[in-house]
C-alpha positions as CSV (number, residue, x, y, z in Angstrom):
1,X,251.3,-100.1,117.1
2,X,253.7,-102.0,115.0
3,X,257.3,-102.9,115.2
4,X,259.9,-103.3,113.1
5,X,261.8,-106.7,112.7
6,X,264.3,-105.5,114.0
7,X,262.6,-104.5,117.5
8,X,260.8,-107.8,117.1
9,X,264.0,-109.7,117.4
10,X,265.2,-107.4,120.4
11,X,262.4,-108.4,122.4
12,X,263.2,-112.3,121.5
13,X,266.5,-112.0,122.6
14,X,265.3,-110.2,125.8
15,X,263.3,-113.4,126.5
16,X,266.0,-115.3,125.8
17,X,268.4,-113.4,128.4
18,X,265.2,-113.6,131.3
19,X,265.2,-117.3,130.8
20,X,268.9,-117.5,131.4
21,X,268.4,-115.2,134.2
22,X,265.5,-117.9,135.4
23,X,267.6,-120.8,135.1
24,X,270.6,-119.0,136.9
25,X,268.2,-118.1,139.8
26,X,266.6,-120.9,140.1
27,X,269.8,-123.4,140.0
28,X,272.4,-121.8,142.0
29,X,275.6,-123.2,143.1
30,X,273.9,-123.3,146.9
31,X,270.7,-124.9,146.6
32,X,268.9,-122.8,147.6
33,X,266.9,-119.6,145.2
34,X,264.5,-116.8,146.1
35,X,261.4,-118.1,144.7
36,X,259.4,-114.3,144.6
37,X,262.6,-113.8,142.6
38,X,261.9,-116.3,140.2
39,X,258.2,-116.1,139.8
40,X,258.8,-111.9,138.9
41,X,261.1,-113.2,135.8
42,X,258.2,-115.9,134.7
43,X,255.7,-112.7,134.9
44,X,258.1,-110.9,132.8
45,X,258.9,-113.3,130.6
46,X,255.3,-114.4,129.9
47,X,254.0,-110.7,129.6
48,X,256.9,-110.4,126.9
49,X,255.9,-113.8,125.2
50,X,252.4,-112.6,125.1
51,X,253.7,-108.9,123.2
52,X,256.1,-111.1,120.8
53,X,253.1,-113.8,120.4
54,X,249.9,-110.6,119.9
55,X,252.6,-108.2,118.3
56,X,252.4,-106.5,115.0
57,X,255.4,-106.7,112.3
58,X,255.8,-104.1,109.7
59,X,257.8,-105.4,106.8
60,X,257.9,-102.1,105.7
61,X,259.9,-99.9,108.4
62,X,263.7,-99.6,107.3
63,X,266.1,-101.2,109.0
64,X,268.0,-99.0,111.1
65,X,265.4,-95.4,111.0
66,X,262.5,-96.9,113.1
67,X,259.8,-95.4,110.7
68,X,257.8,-96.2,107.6
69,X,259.4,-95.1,104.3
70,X,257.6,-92.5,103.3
């Protein structure tokens, strides 16, 4: 199935936000961090890498309807 720019960029910014999450997790003002906690966000984040990285792009949905022209 293929995805529109526009959902291709929503996933990269999702990414972007786990990482944050990560790095907020793992470095917090304590010392200490939940390391299950961290290792579920690298799952996640590598599993959405993987879809943004193996994804399909169609140039050709609109921007905004989610669907082909016809």
């Amino acid at each position: 199935m293929s995805h529109s720019v526009e959902q291709f960029y929503h996933k990269a910014k999702v990414l972007h936000e786990k990482a944050i999450a990560l790095h907020r997790e793992r470095y917090r003002v304590q010392g200490t961090y939940d390391a299950h906690a961290c290792q579920v966000i690298i799952d996640d984040i590598r599993a959405l890498a993987f879809e943004i990285q193996h994804g399909m792009i169609d140039f050709n949905i609109d921007f905004g309807k989610g669907s082909s022209p016809q």
